[in-house]
C-alpha positions in Angstrom: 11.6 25.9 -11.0 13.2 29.1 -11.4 10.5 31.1 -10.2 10.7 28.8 -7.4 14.0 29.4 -6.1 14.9 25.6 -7.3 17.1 23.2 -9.5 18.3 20.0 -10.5 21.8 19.0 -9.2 22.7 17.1 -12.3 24.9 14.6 -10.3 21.8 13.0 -8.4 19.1 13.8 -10.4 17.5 10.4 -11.8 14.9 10.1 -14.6 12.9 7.5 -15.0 10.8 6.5 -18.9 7.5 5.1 -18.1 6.0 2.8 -20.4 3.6 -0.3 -21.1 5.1 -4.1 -20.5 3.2 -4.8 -24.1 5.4 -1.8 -25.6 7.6 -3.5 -28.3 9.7 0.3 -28.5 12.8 0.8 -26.7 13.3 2.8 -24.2 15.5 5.5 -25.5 19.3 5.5 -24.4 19.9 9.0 -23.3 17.1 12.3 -23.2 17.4 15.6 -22.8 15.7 16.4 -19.4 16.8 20.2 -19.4 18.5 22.4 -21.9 21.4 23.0 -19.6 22.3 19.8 -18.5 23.5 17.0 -20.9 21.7 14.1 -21.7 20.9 11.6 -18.9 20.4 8.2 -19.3 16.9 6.5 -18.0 17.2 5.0 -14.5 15.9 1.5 -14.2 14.7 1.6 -10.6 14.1 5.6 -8.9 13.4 6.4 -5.3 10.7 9.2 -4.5 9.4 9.6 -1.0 11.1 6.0 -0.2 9.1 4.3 -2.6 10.9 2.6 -5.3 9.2 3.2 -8.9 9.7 1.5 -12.1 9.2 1.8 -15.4 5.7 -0.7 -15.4 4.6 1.3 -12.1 4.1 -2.1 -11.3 5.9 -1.6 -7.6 7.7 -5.1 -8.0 11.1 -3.0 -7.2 9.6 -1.6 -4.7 8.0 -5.0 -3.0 12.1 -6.4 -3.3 13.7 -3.7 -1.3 11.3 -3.4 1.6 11.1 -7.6 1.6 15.3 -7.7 1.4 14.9 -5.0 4.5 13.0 -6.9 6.5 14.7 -9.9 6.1 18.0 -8.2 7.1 16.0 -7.2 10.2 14.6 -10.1 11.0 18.4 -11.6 10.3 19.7 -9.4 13.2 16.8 -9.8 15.8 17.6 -13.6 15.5 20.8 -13.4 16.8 19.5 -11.9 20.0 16.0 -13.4 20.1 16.9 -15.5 23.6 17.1 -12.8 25.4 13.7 -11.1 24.5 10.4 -11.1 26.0 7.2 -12.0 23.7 6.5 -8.0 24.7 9.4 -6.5 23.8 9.6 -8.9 20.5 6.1 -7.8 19.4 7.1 -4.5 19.7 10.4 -4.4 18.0 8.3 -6.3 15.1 6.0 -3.5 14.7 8.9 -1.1 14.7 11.0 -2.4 12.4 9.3 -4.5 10.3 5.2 -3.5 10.0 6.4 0.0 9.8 8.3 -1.0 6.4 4.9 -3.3 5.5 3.2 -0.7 6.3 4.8 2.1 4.4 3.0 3.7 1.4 0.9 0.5 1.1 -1.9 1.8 -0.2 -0.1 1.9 -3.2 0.0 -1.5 -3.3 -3.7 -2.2 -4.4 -2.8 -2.7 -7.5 0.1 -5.3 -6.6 -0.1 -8.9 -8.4 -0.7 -11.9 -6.5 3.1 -12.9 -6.2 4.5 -9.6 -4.7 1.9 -10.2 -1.8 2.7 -13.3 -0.9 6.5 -12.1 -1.2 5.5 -9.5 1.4 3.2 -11.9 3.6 6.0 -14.1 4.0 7.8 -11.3 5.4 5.2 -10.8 8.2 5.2 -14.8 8.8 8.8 -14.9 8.9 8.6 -12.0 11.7 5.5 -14.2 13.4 7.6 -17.1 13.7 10.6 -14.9 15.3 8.0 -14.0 18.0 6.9 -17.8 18.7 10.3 -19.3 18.5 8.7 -21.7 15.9 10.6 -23.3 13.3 10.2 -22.2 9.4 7.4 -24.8 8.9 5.1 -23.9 11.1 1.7 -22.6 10.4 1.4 -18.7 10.8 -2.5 -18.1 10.8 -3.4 -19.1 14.1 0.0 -17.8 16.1 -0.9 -14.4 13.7 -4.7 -14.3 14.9 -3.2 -14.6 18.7 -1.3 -11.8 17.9 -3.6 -9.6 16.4 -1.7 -8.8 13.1 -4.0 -8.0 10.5 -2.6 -9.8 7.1 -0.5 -7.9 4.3 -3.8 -8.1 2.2 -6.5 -6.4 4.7 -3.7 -3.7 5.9 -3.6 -2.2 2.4 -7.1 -2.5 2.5 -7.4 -0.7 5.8 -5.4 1.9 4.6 -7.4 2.7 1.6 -10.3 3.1 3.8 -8.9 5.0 5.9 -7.6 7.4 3.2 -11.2 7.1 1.8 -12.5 8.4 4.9 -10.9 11.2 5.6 -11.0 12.3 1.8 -15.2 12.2 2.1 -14.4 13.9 5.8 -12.6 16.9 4.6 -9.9 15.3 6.5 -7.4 14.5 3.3 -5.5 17.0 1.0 -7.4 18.6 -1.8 -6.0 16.7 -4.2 -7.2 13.2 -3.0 -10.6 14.4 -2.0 -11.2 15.2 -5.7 -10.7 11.6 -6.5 -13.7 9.8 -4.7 -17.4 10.7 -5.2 -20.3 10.0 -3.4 -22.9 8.4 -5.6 -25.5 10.1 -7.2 -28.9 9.2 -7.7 -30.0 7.2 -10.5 -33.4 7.6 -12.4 -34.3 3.7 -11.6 -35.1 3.6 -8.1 -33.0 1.2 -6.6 -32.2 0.4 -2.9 -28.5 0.7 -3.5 -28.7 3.9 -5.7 -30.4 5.9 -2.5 -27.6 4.9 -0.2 -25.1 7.9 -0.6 -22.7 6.5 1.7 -21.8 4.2 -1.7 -19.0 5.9 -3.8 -19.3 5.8 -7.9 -16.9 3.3 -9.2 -14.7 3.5 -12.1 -14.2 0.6 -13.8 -11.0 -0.5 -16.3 -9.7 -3.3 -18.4 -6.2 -2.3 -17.9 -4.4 -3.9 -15.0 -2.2 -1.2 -14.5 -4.6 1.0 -13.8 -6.3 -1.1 -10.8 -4.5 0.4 -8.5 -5.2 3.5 -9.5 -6.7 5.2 -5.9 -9.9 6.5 -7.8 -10.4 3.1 -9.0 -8.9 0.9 -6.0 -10.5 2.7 -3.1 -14.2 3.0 -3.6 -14.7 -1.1 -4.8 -13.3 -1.7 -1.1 -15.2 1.4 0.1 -18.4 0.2 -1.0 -18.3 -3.6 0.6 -17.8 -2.4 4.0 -20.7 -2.4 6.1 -23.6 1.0 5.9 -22.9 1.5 10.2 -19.0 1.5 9.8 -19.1 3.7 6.8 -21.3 6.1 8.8 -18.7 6.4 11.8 -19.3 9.6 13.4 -15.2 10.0 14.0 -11.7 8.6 13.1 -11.5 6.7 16.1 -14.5 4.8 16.0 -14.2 4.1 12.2 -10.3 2.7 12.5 -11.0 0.6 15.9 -14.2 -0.9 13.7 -12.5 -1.0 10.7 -9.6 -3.5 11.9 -12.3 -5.9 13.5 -14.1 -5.9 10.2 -11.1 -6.6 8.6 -10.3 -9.2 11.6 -13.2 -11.1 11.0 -13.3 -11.5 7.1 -9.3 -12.3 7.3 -9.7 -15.3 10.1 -13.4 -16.3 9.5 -14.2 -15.1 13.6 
């Protein structure tokens, strides 16, 4: 860091232990991060880049602070709902609360069942604030009107995406490296001699499902050969979100 020109102020740097939900070891009480500061104690919950990481990697912190957010959001947009078009409240929606949805979700692939539906009632809280319905009401059809792609297919989206441009030369070096276009197999197979197909890796540890290498080319490889071969960015994102569309709302 030195050679860098940087350091640690010891007042607001946080450190944060990773280790397995199986491990039976504590997590020690206070470690020595640098010889010349003194020994810190682990953090519980850390911010980097606005995303919230824990221990697990597991993102559940995460998933609670953009979902109490939103709801705050949503709390104040209430109070002055009346007086808002269906325009203006769809775009104050997408402002202020898909843009937190939205955020670094691609990290999210690896997300358990729960904290997805604790984010997807988020979106059908904000679908309902648009409608003027009532809490009870059905959100599939009013989000379909909408065109709001569900919290589920918009991480997938943006793992395409992301896969894209890494196979485009459009992504940093460093993600690029991650995704591989497969190679040809001695059996002669009709799947093997596609090389739009990426190579998947393939784990027995939950954590590491959401691992980009891992998450991004099994959703990579079930979209269709024609929008995989999308001669640019535009074309491939405008397809992309009617694929998604369609499998979402059966259309």
């Amino acid at each position: 860091m030195a050679n860098n020109f940087l350091c640690l102020n010891p007042s607001k740097t946080e450190f944060l232990v990773l280790r397995n939900k199986y491990d039976k070891e504590d997590s020690p009480i206070a470690i020595n991060a640098l010889d010349n500061m003194e020994p810190s104690v682990p953090a519980p919950l850390v911010r980097n880049l606005g995303v919230f990481l824990d221990p697990e990697l597991s993102l559940t912190g995460n998933v609670s602070k953009t979902v109490r957010a939103c709801n705050l959001c949503l709390m104040n947009l209430r109070k002055i709902g009346n007086t808002l078009t269906i325009d203006l409240k769809v775009r104050l929606v997408n402002t202020l609360i898909h843009s937190r949805l939205d955020y670094c979700n691609s990290l999210l692939a690896g997300a358990s069942a729960k904290d997805l539906w604790r984010l997807q009632k988020v979106q059908n809280a904000a679908t309902r604030f648009i409608a003027g319905r009532r809490s009870l009401f059905s959100t599939s059809d009013l989000r379909k009107k909408l065109h709001f792609l569900p919290v589920k297919q918009r991480i997938q989206y943006k793992l395409c995406l992301l896969t894209y441009k890494a196979l485009n030369g459009l992504a940093p070096a460093y993600l690029s490296k991650l995704v591989q276009r497969r190679k040809h197999k001695q059996k002669n197979l009709r799947r093997d001699t596609d090389v739009s197909y990426l190579e998947r890796k393939y784990t027995r540890y939950c954590s590491s499902k959401g691992a980009f290498s891992v998450a991004a080319p099994a959703v990579w490889n079930d979209l269709p050969k024609p929008l995989r071969d999308s001669a640019s960015v535009l074309s491939f994102k405008a397809n992309l979100k009617t694929h998604f569309f369609k499998k979402a709302y059966d259309c």
